[in-house]
PDB file of N, CA, C and O in Angstrom:
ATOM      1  N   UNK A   1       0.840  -1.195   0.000  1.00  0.00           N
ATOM      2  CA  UNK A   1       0.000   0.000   0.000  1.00  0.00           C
ATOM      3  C   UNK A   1       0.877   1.247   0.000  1.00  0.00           C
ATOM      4  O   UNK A   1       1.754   1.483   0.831  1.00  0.00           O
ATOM      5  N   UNK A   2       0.541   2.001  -1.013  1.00  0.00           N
ATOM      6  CA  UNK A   2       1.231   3.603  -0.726  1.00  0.00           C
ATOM      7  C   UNK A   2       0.588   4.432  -0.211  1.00  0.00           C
ATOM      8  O   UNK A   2      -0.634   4.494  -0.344  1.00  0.00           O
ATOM      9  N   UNK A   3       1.497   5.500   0.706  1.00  0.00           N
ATOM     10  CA  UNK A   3       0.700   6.394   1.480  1.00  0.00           C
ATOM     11  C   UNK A   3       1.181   7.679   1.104  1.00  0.00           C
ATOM     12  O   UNK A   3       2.314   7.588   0.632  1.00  0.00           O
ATOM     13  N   UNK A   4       0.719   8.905   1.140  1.00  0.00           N
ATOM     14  CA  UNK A   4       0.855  10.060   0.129  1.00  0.00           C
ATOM     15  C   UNK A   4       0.194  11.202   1.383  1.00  0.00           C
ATOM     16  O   UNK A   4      -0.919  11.225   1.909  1.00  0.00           O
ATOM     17  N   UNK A   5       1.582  12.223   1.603  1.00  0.00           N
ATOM     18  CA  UNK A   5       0.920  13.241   2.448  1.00  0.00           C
ATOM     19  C   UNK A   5       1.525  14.598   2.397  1.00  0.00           C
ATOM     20  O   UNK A   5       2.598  14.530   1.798  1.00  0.00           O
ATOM     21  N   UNK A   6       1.311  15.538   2.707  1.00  0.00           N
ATOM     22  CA  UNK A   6       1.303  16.461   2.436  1.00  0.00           C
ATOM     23  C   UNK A   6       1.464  17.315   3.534  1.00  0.00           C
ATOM     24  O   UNK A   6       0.407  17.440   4.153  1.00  0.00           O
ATOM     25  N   UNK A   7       2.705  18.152   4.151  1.00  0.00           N
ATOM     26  CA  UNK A   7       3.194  18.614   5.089  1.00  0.00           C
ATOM     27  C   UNK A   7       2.689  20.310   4.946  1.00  0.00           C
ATOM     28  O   UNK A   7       3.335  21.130   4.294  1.00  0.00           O
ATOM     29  N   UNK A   8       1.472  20.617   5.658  1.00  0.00           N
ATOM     30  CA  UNK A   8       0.744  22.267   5.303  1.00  0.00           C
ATOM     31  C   UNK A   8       1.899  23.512   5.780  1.00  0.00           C
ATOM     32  O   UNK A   8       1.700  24.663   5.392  1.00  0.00           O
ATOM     33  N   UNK A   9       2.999  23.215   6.567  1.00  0.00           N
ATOM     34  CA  UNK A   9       3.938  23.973   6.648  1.00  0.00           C
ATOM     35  C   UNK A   9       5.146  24.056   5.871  1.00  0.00           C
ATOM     36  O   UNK A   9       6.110  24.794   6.078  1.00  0.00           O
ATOM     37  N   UNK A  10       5.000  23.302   5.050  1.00  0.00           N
ATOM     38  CA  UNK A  10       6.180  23.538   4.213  1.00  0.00           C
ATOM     39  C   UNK A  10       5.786  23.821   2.694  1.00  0.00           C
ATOM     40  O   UNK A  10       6.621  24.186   1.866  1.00  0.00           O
ATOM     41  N   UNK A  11       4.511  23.631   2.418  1.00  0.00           N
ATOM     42  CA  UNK A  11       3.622  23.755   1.175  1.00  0.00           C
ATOM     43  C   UNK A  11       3.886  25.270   0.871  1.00  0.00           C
ATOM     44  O   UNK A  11       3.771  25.927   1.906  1.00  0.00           O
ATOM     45  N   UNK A  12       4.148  25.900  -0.033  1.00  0.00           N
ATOM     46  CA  UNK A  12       4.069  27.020  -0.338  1.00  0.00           C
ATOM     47  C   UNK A  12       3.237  27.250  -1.242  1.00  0.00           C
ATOM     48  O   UNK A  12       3.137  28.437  -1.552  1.00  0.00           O
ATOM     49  N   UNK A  13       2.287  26.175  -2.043  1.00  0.00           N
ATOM     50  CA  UNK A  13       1.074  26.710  -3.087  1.00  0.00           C
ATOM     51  C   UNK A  13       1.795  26.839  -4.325  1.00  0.00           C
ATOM     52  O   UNK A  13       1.314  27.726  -5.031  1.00  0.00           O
ATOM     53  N   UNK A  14       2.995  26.130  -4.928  1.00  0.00           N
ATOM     54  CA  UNK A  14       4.012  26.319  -6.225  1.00  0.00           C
ATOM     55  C   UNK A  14       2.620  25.702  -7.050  1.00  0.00           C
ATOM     56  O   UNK A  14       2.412  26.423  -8.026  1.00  0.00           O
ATOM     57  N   UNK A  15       1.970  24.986  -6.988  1.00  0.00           N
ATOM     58  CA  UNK A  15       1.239  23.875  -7.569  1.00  0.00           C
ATOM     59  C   UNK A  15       1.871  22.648  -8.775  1.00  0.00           C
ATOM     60  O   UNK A  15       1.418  21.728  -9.456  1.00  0.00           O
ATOM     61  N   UNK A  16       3.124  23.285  -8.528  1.00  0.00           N
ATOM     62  CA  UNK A  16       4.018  22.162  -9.461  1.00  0.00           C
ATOM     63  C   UNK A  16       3.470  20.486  -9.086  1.00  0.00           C
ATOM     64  O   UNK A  16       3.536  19.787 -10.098  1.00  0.00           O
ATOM     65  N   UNK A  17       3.108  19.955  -8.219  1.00  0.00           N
ATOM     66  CA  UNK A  17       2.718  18.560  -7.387  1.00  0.00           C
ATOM     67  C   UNK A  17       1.305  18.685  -8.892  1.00  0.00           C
ATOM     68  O   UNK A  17       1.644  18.171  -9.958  1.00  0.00           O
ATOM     69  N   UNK A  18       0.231  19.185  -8.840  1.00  0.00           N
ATOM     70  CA  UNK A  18      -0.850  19.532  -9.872  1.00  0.00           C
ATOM     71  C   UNK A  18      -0.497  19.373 -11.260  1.00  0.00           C
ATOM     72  O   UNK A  18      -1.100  18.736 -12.123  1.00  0.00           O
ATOM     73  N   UNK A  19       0.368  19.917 -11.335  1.00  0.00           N
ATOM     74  CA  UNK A  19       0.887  19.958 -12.787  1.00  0.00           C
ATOM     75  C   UNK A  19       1.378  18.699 -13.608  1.00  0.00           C
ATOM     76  O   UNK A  19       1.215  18.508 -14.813  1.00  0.00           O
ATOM     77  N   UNK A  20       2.182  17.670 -12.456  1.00  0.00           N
ATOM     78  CA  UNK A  20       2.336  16.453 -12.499  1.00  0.00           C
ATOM     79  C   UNK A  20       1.797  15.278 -12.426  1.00  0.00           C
ATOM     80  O   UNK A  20       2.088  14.270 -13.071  1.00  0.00           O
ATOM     81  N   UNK A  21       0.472  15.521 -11.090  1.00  0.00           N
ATOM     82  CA  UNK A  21      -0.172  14.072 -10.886  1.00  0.00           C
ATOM     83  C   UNK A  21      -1.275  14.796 -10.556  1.00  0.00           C
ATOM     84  O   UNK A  21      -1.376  15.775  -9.817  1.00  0.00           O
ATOM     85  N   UNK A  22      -2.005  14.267 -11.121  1.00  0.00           N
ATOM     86  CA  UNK A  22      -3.603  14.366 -10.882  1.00  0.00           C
ATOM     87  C   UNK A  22      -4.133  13.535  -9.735  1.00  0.00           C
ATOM     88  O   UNK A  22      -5.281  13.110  -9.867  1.00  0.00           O
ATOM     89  N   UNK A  23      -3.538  13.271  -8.743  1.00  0.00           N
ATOM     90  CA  UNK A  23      -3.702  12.472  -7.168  1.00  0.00           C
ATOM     91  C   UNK A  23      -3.160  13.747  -6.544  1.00  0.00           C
ATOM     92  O   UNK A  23      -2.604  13.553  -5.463  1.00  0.00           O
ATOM     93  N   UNK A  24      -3.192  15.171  -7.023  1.00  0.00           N
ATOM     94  CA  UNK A  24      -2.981  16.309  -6.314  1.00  0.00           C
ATOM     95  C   UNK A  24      -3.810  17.753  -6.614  1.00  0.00           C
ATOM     96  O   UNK A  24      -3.471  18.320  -7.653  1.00  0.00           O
ATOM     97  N   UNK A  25      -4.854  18.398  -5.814  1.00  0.00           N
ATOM     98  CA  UNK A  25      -5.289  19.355  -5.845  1.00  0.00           C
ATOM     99  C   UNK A  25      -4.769  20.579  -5.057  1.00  0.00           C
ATOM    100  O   UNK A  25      -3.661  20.477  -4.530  1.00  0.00           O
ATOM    101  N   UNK A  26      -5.430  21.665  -4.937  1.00  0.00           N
ATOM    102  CA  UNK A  26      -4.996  22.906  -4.438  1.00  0.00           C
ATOM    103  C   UNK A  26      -6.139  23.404  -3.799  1.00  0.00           C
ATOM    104  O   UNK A  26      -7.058  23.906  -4.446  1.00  0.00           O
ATOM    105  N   UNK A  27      -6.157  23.262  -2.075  1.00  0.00           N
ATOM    106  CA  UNK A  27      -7.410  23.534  -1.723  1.00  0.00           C
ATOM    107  C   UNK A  27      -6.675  24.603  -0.807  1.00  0.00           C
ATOM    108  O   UNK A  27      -5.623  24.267  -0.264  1.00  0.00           O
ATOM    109  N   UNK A  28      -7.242  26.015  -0.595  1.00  0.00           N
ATOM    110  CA  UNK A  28      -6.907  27.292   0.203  1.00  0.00           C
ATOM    111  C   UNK A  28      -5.135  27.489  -0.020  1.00  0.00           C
ATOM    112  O   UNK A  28      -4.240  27.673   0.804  1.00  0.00           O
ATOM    113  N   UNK A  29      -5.118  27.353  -1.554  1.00  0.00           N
ATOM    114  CA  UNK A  29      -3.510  27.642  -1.645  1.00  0.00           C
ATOM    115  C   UNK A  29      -2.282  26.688  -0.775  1.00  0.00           C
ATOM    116  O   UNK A  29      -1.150  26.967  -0.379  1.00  0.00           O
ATOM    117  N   UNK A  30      -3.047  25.567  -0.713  1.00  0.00           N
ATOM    118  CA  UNK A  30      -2.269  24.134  -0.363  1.00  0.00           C
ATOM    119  C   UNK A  30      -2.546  23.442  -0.939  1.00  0.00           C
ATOM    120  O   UNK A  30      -3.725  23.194  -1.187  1.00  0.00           O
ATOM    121  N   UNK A  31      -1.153  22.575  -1.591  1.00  0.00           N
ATOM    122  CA  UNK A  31      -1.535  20.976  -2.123  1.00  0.00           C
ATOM    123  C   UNK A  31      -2.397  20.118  -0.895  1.00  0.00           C
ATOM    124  O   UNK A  31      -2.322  20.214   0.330  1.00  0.00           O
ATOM    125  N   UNK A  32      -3.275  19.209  -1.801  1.00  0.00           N
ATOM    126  CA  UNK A  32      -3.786  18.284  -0.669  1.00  0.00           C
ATOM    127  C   UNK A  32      -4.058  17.062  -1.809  1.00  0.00           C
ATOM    128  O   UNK A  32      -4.581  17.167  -2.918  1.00  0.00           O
ATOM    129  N   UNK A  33      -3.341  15.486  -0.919  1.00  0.00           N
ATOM    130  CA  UNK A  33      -3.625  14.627  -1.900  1.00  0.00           C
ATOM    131  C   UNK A  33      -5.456  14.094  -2.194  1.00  0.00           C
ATOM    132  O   UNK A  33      -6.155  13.849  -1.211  1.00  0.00           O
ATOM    133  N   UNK A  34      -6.011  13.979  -3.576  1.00  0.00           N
ATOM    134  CA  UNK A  34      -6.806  13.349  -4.146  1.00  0.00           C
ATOM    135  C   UNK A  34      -7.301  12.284  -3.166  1.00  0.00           C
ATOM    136  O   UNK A  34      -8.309  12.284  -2.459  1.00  0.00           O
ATOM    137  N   UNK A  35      -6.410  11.453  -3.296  1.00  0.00           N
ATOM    138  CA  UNK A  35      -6.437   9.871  -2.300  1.00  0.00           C
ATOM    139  C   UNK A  35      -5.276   9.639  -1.871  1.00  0.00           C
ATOM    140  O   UNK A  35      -4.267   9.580  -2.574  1.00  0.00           O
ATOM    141  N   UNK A  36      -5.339   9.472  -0.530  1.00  0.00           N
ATOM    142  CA  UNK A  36      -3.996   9.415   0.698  1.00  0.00           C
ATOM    143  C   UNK A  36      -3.303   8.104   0.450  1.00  0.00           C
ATOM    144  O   UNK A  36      -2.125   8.004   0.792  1.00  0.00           O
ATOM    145  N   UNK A  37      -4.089   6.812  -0.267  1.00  0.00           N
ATOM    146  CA  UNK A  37      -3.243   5.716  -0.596  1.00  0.00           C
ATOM    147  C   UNK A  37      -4.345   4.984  -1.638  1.00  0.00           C
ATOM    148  O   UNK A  37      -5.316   4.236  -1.523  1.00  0.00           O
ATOM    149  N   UNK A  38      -3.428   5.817  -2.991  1.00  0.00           N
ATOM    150  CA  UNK A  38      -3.314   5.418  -3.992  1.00  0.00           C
ATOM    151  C   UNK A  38      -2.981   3.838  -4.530  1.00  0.00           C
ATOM    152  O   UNK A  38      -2.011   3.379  -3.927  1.00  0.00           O
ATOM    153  N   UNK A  39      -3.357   3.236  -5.172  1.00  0.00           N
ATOM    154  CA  UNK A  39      -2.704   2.006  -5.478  1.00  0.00           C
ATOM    155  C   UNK A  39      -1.701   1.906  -6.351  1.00  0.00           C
ATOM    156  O   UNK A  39      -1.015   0.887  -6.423  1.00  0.00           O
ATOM    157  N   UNK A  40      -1.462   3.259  -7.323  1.00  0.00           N
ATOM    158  CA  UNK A  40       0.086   3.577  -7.910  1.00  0.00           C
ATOM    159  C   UNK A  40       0.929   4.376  -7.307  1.00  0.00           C
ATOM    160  O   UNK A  40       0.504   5.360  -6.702  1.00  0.00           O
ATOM    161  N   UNK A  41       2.048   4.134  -7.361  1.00  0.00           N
ATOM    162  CA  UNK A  41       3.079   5.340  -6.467  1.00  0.00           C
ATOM    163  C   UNK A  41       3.533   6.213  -7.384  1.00  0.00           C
ATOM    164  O   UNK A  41       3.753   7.369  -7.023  1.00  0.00           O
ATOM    165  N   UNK A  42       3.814   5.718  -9.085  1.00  0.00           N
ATOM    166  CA  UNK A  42       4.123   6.729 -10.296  1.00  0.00           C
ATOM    167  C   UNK A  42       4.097   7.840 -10.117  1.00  0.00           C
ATOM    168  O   UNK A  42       4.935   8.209  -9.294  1.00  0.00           O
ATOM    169  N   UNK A  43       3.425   8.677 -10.572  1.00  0.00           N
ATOM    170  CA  UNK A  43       2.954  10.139 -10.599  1.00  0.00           C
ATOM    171  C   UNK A  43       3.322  10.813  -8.587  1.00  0.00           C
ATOM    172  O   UNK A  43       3.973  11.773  -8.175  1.00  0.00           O
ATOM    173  N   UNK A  44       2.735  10.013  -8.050  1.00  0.00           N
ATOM    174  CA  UNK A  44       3.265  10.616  -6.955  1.00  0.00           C
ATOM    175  C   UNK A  44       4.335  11.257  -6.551  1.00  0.00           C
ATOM    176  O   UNK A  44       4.412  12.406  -6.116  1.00  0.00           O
ATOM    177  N   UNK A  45       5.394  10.252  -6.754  1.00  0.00           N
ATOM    178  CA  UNK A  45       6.888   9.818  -6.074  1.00  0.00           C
ATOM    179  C   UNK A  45       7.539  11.052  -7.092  1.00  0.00           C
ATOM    180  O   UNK A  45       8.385  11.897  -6.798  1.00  0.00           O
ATOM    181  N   UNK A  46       6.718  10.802  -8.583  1.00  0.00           N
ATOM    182  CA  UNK A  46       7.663  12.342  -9.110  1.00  0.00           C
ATOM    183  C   UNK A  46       7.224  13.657  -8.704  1.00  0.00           C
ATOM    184  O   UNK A  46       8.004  14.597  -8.555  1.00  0.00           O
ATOM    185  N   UNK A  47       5.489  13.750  -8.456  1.00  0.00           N
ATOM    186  CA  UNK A  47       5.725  15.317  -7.732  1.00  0.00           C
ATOM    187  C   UNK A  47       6.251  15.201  -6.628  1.00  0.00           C
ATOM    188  O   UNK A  47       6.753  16.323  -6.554  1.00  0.00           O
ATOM    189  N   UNK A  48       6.566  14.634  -5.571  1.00  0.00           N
ATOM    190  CA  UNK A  48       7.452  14.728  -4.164  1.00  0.00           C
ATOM    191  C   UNK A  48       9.023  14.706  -4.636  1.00  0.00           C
ATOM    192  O   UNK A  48       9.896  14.705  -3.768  1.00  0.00           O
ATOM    193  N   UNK A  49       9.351  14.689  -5.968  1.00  0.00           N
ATOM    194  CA  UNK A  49      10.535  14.418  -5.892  1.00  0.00           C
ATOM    195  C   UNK A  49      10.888  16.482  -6.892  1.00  0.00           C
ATOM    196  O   UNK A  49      11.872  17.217  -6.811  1.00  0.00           O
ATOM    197  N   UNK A  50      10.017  16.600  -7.402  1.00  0.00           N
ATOM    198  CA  UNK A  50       9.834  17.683  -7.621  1.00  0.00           C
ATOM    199  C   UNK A  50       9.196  19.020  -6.804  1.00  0.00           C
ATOM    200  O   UNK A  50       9.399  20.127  -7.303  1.00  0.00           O
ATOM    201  N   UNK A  51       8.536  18.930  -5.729  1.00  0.00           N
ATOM    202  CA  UNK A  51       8.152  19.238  -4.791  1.00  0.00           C
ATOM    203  C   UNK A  51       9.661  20.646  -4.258  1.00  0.00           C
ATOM    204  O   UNK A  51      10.781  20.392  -3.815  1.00  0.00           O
ATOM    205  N   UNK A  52       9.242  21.561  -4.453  1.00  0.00           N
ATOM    206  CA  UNK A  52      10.515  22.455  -3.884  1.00  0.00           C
ATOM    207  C   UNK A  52      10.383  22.502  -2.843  1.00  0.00           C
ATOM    208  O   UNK A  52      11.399  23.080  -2.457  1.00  0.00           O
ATOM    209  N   UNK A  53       9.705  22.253  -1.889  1.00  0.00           N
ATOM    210  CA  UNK A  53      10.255  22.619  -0.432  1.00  0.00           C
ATOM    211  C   UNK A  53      10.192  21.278   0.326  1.00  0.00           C
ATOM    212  O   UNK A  53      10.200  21.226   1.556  1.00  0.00           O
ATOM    213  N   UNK A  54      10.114  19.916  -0.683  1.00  0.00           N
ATOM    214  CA  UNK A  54       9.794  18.735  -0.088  1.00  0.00           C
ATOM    215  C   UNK A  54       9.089  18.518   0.504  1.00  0.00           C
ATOM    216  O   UNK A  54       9.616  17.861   1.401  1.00  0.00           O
ATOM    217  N   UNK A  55       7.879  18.631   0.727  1.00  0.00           N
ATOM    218  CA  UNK A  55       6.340  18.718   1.344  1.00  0.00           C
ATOM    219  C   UNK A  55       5.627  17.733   1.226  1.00  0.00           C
ATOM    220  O   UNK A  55       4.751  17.636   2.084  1.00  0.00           O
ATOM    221  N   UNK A  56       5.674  16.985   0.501  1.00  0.00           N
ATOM    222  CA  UNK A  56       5.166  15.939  -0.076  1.00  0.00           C
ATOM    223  C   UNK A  56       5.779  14.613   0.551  1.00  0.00           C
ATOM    224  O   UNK A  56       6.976  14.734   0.287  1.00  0.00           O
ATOM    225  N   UNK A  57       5.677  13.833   0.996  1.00  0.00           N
ATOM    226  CA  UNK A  57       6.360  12.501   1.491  1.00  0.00           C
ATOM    227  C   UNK A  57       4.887  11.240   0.443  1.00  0.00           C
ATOM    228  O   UNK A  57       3.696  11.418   0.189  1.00  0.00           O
ATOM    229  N   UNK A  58       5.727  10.246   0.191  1.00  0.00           N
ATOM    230  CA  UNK A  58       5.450   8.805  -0.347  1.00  0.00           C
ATOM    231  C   UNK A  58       5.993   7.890  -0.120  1.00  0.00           C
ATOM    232  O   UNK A  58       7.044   7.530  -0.648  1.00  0.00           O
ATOM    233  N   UNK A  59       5.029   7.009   1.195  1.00  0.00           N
ATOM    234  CA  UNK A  59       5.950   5.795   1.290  1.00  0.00           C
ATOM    235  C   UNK A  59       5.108   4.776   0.864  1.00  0.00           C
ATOM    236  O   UNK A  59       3.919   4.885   0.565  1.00  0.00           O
ATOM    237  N   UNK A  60       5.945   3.572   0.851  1.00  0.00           N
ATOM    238  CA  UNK A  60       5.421   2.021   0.478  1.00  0.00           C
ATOM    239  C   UNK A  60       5.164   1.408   1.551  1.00  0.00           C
ATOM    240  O   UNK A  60       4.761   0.245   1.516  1.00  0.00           O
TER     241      UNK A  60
END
């Protein structure tokens, strides 16, 4: 199972995470994941890896 989260203090609202995976919206100028455990990690693992302030965590 993957788990997908989203740290509201380090989020700065880039929406780059959006731009990449559609398991990511923008609710009050924060990323927030779609679904917290996804059954693909794909798309995830690259917006957290793109993620500028690293906000994003994905584990297995």
């Amino acid at each position: 199972m993957v788990k997908v989260s989203v740290d509201k203090n380090k989020c700065i609202g880039c929406g780059e995470c959006v731009k990449i995976c559609k398991n990511f919206k923008m609710v009050n100028n924060k990323s927030v994941p779609v679904d917290k455990n996804p059954k693909e990690i794909g798309c995830n693992e690259k917006a957290a890896k793109n993620c500028p302030t690293k906000a994003i965590k994905v584990s297995k």
